[in-house]
C-alpha positions as CSV (number, residue, x, y, z in Angstrom):
1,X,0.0,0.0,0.0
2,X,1.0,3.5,-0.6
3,X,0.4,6.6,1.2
4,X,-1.0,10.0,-0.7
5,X,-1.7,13.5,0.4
6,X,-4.8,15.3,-0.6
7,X,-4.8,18.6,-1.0
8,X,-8.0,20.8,-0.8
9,X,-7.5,23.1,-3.4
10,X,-10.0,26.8,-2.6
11,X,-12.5,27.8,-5.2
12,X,-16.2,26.7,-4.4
13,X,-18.8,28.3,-2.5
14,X,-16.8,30.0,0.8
15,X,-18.4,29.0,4.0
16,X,-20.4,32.2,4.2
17,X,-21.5,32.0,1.0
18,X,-23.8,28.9,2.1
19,X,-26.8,29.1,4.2
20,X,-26.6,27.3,7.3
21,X,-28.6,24.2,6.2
22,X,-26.4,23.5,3.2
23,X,-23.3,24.2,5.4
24,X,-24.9,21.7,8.3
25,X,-25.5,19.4,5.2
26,X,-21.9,19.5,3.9
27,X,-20.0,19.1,7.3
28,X,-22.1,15.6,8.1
29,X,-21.6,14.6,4.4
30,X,-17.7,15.0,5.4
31,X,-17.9,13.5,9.0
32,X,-19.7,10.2,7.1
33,X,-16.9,10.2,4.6
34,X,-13.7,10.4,7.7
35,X,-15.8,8.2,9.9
36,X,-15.9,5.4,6.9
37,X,-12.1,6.2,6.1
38,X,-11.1,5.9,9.4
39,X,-13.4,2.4,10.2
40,X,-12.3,1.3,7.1
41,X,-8.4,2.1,8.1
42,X,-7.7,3.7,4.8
43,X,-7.8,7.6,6.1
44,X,-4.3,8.4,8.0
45,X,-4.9,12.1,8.9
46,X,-6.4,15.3,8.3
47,X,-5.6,18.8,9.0
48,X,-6.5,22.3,8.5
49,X,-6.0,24.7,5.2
50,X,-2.6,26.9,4.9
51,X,-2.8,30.5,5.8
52,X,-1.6,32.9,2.7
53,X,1.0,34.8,4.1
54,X,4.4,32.5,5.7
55,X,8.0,32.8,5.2
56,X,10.2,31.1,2.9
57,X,13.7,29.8,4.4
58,X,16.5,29.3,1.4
59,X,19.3,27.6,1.5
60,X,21.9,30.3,3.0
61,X,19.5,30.5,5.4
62,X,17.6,34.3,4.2
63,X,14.5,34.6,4.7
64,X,12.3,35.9,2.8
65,X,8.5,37.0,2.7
66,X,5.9,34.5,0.6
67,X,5.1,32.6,-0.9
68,X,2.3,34.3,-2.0
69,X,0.1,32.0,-3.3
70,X,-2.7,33.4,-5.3
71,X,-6.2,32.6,-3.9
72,X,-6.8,29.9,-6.8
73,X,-3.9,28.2,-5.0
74,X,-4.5,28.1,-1.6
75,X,-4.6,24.9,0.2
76,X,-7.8,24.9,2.1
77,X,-6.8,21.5,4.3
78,X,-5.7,17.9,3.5
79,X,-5.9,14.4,4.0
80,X,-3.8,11.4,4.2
81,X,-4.9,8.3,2.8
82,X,-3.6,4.8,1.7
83,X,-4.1,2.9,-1.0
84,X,-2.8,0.4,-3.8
85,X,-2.1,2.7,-6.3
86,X,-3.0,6.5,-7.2
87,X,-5.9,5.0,-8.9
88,X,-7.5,4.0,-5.9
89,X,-6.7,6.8,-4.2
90,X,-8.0,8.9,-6.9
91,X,-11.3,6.7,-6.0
92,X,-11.1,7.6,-2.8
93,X,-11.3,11.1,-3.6
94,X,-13.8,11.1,-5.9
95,X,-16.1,10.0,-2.7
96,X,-15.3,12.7,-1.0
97,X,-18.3,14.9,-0.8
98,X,-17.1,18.7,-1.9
99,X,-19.2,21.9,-2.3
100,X,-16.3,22.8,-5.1
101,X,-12.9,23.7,-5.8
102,X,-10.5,20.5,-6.5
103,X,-8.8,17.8,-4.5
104,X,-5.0,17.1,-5.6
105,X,-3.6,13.7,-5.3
106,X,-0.1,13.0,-4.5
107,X,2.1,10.7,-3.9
108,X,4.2,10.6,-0.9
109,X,8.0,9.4,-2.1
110,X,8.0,7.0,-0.2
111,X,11.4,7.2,2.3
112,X,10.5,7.3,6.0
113,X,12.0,9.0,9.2
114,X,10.9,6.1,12.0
């Protein structure tokens, strides 16, 4: 099995955008799916989206101000997940109940630090 990072890419209808029903609606929809995942022992982790502004540490240790994503970039949370292959996981994420935007699946590389 192989691990793969889904990444919650912005650009559906914002939380405020939705009236309370449909936002009630679309956070069980979720819980069903991560409940199942997790049962089912295929969902890893999860976490929250990435904030716009950060820093960006080079190599002769500057630092400098970024990255500046622009808003069709940012990263509104993710999820790790196993599976056989990225076609499975792409199946996986095709389950995953969204109210819009896009869900990028990657790969993890594979080398561990246990």
């Amino acid at each position: 099995m192989a691990k793969f990072m889904f990444l919650h890419r912005s650009g559906g209808p914002c939380a405020f955008e939705q009236s309370p029903e449909e936002m009630q609606q679309a956070m069980q929809a979720m819980g069903r799916w991560m409940e199942d995942g997790l049962k089912a022992g295929w969902l890893l982790d999860t976490g929250d989206g990435l904030k716009a502004d950060g820093k960006v540490v080079h190599a002769d240790n500057t630092v400098t101000d970024g990255p500046f994503a622009e808003s069709k970039e940012l990263v509104g949370g993710y999820c790790m997940v196993e599976a056989a292959d990225l076609e499975g996981a792409v199946e996986l994420a095709k389950a995953m109940p969204q109210t819009g935007g896009a869900i990028e699946v990657r790969e993890l590389a594979g080398h561990s630090m246990d």
